[in-house]
Each structure stands twice: as structure tokens, then as C-alpha cells.
DOMARGU-341539 format. One record per atom (N, C-alpha, C): residue number from 1; residue in three letters; atom name; x, y, z. Coordinates in steps of 0.001 Angstrom, whole numbers, plus 500000, padded with zeros to 6 digits. Layout:
<nodes>
NUM, ALA, CA, X, Y, Z
...
</nodes>
This chain:
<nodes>
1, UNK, N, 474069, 507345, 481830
1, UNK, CA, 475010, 506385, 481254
1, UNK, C, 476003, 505929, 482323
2, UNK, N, 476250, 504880, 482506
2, UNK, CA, 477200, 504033, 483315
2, UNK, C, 478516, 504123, 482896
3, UNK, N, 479520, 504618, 483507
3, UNK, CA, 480837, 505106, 482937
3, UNK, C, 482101, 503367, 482879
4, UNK, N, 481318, 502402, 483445
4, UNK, CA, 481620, 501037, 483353
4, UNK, C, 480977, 499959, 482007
5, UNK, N, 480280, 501223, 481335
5, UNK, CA, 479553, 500321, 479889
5, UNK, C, 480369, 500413, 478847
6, UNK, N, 481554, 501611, 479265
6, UNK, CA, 481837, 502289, 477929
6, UNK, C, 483472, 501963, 478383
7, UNK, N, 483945, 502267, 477022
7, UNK, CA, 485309, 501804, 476845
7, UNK, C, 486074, 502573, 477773
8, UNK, N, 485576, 504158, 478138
8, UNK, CA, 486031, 504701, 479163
8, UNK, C, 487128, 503683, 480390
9, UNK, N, 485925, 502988, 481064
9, UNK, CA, 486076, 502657, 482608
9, UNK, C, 487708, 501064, 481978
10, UNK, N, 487229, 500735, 480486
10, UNK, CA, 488369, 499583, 480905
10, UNK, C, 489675, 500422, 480299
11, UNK, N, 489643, 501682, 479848
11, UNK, CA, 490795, 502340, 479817
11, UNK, C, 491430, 502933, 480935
12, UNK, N, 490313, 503008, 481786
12, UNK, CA, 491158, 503482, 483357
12, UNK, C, 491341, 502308, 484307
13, UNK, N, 490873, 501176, 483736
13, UNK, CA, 491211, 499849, 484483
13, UNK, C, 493100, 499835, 483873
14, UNK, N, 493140, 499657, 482824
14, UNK, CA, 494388, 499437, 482076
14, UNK, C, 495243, 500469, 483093
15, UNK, N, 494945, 501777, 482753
15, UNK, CA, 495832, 502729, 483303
15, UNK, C, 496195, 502700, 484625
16, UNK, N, 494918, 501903, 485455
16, UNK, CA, 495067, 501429, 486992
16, UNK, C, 496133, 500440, 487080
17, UNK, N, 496230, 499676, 485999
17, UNK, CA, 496887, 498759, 486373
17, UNK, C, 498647, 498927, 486384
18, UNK, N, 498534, 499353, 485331
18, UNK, CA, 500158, 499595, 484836
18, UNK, C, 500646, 501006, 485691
19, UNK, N, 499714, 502016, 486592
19, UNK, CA, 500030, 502215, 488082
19, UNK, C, 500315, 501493, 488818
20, UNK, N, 499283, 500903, 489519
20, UNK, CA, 499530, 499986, 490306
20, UNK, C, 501010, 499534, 490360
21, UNK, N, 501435, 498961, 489666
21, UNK, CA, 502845, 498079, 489538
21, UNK, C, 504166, 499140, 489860
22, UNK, N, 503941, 500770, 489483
22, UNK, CA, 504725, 501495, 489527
22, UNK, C, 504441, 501998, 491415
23, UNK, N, 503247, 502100, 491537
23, UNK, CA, 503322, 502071, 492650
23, UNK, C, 503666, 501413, 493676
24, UNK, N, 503618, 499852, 493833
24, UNK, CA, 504119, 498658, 494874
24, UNK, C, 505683, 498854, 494672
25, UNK, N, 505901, 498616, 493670
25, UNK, CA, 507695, 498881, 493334
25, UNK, C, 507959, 500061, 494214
26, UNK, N, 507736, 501015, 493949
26, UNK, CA, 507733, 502078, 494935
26, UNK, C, 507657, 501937, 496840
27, UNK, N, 506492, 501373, 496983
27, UNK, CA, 506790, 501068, 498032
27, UNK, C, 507523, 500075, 498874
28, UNK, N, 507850, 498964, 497724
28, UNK, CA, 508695, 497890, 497792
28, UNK, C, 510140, 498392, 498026
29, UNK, N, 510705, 498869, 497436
29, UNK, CA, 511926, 500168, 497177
29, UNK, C, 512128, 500797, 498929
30, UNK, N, 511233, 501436, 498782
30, UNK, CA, 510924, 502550, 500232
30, UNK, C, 510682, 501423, 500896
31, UNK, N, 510589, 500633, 501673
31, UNK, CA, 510930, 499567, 503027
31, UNK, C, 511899, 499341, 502599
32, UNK, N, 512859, 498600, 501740
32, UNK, CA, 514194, 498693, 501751
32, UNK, C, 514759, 499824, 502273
33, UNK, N, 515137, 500757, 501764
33, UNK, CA, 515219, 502278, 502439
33, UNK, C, 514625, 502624, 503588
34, UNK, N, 513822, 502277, 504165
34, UNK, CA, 513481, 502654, 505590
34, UNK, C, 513923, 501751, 506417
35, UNK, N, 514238, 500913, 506053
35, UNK, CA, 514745, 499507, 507029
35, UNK, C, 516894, 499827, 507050
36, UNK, N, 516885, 500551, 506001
36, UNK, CA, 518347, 500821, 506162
36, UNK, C, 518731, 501616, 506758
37, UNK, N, 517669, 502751, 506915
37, UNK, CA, 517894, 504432, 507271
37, UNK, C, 516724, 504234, 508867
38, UNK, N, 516362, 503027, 509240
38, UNK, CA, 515703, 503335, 510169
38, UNK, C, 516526, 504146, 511640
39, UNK, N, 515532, 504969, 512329
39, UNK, CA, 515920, 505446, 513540
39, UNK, C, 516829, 506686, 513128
40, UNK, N, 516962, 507532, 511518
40, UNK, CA, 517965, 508172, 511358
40, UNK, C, 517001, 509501, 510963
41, UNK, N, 518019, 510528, 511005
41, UNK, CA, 516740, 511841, 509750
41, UNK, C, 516949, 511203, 508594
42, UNK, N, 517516, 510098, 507823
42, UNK, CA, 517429, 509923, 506399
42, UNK, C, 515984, 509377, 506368
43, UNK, N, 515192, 508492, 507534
43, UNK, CA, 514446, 507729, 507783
43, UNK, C, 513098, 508602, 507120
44, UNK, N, 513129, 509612, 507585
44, UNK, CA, 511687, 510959, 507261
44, UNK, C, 511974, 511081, 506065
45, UNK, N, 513236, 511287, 505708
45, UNK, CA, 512981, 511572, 504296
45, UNK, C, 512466, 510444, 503692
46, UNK, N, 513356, 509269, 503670
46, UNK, CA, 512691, 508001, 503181
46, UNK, C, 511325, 507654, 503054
47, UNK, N, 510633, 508096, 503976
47, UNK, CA, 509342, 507822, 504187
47, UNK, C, 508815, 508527, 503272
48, UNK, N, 509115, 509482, 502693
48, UNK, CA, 507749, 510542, 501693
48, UNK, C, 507425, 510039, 500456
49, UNK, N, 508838, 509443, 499485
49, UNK, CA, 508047, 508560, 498885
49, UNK, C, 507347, 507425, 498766
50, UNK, N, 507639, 506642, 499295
50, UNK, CA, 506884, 505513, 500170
50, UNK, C, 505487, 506032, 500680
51, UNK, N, 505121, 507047, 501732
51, UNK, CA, 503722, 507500, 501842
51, UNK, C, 502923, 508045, 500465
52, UNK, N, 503799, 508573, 499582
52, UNK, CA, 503067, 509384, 498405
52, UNK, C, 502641, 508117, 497485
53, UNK, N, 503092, 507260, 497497
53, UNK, CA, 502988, 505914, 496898
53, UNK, C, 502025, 505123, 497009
54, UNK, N, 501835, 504824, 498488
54, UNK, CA, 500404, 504309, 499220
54, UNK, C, 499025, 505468, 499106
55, UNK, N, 499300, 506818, 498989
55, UNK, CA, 498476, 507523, 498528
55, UNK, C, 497790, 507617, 497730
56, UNK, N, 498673, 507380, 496497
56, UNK, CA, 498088, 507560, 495233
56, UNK, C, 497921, 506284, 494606
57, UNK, N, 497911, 504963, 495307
57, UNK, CA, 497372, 503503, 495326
57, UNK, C, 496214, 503782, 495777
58, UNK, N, 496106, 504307, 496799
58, UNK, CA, 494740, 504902, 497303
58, UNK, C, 493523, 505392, 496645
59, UNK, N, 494278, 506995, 496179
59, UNK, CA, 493365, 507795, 495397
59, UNK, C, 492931, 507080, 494203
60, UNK, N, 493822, 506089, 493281
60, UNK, CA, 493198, 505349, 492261
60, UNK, C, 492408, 504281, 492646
61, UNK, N, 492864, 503546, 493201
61, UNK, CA, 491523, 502250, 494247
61, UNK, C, 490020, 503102, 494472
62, UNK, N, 490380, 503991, 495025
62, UNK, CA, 489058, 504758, 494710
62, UNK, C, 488283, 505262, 493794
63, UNK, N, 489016, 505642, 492787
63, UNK, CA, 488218, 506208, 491474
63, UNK, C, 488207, 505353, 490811
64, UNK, N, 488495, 503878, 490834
64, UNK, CA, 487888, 502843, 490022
64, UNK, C, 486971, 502383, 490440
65, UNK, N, 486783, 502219, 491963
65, UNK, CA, 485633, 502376, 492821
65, UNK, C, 486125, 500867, 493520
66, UNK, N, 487390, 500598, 494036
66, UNK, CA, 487885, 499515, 494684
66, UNK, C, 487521, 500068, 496356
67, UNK, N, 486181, 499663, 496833
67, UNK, CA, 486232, 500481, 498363
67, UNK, C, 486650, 499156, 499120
68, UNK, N, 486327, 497958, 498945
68, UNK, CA, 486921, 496928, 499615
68, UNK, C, 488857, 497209, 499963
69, UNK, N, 489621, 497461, 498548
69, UNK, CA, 491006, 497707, 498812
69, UNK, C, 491227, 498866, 499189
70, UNK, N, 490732, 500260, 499377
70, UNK, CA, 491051, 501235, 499606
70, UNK, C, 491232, 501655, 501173
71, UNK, N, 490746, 500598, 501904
71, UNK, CA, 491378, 500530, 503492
71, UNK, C, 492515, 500029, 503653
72, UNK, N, 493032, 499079, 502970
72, UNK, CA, 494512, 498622, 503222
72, UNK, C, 495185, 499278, 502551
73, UNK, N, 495102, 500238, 501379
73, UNK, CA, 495856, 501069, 501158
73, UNK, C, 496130, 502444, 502032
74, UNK, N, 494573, 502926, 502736
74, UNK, CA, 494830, 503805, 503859
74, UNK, C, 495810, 503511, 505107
75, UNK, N, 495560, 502246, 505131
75, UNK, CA, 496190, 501397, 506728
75, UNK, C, 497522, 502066, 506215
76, UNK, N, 498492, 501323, 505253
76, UNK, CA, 499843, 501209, 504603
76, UNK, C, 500178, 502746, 504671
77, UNK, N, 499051, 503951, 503808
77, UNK, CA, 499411, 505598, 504062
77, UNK, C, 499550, 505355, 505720
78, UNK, N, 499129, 505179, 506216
78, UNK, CA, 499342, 505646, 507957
78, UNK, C, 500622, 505492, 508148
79, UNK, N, 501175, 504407, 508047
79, UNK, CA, 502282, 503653, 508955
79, UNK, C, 503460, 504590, 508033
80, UNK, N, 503440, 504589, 507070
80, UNK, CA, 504677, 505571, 506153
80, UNK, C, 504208, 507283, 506672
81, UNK, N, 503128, 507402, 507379
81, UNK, CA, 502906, 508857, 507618
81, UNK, C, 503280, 509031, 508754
82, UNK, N, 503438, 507865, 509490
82, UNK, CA, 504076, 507805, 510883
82, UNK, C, 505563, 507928, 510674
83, UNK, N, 505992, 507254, 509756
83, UNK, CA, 507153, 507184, 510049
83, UNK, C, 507746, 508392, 509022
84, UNK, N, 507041, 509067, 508545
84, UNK, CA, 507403, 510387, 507929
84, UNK, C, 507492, 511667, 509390
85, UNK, N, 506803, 511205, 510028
85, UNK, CA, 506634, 512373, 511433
85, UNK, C, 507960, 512094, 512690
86, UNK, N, 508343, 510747, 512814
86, UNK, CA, 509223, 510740, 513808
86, UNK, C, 510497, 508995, 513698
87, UNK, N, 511093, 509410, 514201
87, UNK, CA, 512538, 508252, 513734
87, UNK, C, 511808, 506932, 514821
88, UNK, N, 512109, 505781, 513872
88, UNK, CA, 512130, 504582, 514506
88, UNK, C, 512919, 504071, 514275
89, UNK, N, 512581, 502872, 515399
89, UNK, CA, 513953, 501505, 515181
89, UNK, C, 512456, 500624, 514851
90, UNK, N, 512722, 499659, 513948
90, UNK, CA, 512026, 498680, 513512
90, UNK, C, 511802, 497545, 514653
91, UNK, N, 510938, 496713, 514811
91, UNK, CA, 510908, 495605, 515690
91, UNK, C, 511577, 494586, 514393
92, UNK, N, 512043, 493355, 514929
92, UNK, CA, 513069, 492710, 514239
92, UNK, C, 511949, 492244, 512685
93, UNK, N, 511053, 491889, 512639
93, UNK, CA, 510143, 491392, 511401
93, UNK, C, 509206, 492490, 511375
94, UNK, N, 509514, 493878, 511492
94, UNK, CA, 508648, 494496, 511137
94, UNK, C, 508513, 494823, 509254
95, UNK, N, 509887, 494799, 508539
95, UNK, CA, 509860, 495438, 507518
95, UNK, C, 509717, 494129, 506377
96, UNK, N, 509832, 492971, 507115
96, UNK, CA, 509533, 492038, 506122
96, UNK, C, 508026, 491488, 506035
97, UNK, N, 507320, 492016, 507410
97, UNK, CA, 505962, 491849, 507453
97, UNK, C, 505067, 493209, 506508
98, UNK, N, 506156, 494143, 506377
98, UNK, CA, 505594, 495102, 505439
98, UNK, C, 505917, 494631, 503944
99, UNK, N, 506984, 494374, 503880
99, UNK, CA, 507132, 493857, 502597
99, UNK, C, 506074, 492700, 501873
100, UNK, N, 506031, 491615, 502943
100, UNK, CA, 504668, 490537, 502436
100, UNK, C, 503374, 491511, 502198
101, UNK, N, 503397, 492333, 503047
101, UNK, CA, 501935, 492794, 502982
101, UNK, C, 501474, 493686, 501581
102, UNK, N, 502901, 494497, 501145
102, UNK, CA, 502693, 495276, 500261
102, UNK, C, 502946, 494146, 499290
103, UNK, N, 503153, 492806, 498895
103, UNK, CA, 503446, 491816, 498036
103, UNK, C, 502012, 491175, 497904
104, UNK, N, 501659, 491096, 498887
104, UNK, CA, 500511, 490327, 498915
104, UNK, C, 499204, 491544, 498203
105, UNK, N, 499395, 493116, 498446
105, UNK, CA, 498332, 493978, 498399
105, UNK, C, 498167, 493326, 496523
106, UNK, N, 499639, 493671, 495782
106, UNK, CA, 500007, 493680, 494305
106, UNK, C, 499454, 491858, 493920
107, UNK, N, 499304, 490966, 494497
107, UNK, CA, 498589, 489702, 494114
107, UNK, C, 497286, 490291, 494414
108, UNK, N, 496956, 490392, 495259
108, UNK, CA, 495421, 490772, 495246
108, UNK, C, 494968, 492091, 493961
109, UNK, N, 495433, 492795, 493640
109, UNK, CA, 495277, 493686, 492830
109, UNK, C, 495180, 492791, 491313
110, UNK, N, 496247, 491797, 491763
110, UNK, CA, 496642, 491117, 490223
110, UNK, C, 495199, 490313, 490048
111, UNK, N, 494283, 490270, 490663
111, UNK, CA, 493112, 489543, 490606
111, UNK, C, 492099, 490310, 490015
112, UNK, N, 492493, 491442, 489559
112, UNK, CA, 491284, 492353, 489176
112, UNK, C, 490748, 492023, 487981
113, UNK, N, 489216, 492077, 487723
113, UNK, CA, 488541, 491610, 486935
113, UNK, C, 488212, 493203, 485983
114, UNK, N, 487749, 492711, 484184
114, UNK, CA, 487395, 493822, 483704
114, UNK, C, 486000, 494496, 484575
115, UNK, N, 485325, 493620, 485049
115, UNK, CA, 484224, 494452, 485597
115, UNK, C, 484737, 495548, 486652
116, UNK, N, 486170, 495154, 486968
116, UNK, CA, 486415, 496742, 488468
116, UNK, C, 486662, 495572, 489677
117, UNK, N, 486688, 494278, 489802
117, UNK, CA, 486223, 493872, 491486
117, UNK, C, 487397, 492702, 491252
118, UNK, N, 488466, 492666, 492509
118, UNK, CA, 489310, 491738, 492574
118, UNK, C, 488438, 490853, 493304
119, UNK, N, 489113, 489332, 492802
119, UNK, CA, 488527, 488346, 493109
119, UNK, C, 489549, 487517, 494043
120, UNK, N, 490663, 488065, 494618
120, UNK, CA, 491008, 487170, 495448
120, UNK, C, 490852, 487495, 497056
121, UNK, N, 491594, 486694, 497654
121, UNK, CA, 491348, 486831, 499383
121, UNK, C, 491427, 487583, 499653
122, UNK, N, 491212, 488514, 500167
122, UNK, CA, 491302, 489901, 501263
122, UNK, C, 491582, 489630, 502861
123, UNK, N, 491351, 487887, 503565
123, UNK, CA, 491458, 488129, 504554
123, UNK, C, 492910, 487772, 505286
124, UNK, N, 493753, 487179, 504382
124, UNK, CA, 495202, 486963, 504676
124, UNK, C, 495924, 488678, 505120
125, UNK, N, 495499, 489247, 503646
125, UNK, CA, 495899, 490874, 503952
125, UNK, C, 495653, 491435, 505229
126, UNK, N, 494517, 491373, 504842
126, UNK, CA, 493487, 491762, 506920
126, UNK, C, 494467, 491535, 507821
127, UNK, N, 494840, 490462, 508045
127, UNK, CA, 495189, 490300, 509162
127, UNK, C, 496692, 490435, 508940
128, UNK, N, 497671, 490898, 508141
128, UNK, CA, 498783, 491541, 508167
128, UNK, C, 498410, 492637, 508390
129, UNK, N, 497714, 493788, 507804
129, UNK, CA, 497272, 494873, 507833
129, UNK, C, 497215, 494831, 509639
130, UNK, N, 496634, 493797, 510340
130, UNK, CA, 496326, 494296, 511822
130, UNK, C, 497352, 493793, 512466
131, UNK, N, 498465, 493047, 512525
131, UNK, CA, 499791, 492241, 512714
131, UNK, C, 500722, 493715, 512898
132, UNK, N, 500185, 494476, 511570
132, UNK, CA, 501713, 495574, 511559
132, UNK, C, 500646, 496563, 512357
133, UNK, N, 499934, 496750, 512470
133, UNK, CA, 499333, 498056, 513640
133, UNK, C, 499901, 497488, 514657
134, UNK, N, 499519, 496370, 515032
134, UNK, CA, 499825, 496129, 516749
134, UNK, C, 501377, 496154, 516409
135, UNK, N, 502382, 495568, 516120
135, UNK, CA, 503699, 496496, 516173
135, UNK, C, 504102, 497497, 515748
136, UNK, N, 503444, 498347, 515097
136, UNK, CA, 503423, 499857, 515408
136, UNK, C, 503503, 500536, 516262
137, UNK, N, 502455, 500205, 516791
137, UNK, CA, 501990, 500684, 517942
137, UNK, C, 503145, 500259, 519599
138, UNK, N, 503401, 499079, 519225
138, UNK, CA, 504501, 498802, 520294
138, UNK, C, 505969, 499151, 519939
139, UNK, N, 506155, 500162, 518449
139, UNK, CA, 507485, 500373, 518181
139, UNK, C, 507323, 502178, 518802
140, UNK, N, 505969, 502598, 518585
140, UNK, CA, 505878, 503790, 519009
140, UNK, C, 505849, 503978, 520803
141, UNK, N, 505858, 503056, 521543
141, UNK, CA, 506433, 503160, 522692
141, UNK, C, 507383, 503627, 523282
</nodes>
């Protein structure tokens, strides 16, 4: 039996969803807070809910069986796991390029169909998703 035939899978679509929303808020929240507390020890702390957030966006993207979104939710765990491990200073558009990105993840999510499969762009995300690595990577310098 197909666990997508039965009323099961659109009760954990529902329940995905009305996550979802608790989760982006969350991480929406936490870049405010990391952008205030950047470069400080409040900064690590800041970061844990914010990473636990992108996590468990994660772990559900997966058990609905979203493998297309479940890399940009890994990407997003990284960068809050980074900045859970050591203090930064932000590059000047780093936290508003996080903010679009985690804005943009919650439109793309908002596209989800009862069958399980969002139907909008993925490649705008993409390439924020690779925008904030490469200044990552040059803030971790």
C-alpha cells in the first residue's frame, strides 16, 4: 500500500505545512538576532535556534519525501551551524541575503501540491543558496 493513497500522507502534508510556517518564522526571527548579536558570545547562542529550525525543516522535507528541497534546507543548517561554532561579523548584505533566501525557501514551500511536489522555481533559491556560501566562506577568512 502506498502511504500517499491514503488519507495518512495528506494529513502529514497539512501537519508539514502549518510546520513549515513555524519554522521560517523561526528562522526569520534568528537572522534578526544574529545580525544584532553578530561577532558577540550572544551570537552562538543565537544561532541554536535558528540551526534547530533549519533542521527540523529538513527532517520534515524529508519524510514527506521533498528531496529536491531538502538541500537548501541542509545548505541554511550549515551556515547557522557555522555560526553556532564561532563569532562573526556579517559582510554588509549578508543577513538580508539570508533573509530573502529563507523568504523565498517559505514561497517555494507555499507551492506545494496535495500530491507531495512543489511546483515553483527552485533556481532563483539555487543561486542564493550559492551567493551566501561564497560569502561565507569570505566572512570565515
Amino acid at each position: 500500500m502506498d502511504f500517499k493513497e491514503d488519507g495518512f500522507f495528506k494529513e502529514l502534508l497539512s501537519i508539514f505545512k502549518a510546520e513549515t510556517a513555524e519554522h521560517i518564522q523561526a528562522m526569520l526571527s534568528g537572522v534578526d538576532e544574529l545580525e544584532r548579536t553578530q561577532g558577540t558570545d550572544q551570537q552562538i547562542e543565537a544561532a541554536e535556534p535558528v540551526h534547530r529550525a533549519a533542521h527540523s525543516l529538513k527532517g520534515a522535507a524529508r519524510t514527506i519525501g521533498l528531496a529536491d528541497v531538502e538541500p537548501i534546507c541542509q545548505s541554511l543548517e550549515t551556515f547557522f551551524s557555522v555560526m553556532k561554532r564561532q563569532k562573526m561579523t556579517f559582510a554588509p548584505d549578508f543577513a538580508n541575503t539570508l533573509r530573502k533566501t529563507v523568504r523565498n525557501l517559505q514561497a517555494l514551500l507555499d507551492t506545494l501540491n496535495e500530491e507531495g511536489k512543489v511546483t515553483g522555481d527552485k533556481a532563483e533559491l539555487t543561486r542564493q543558496i550559492e551567493d551566501l556560501q561564497s560569502k561565507m566562506v569570505t566572512m570565515a577568512r
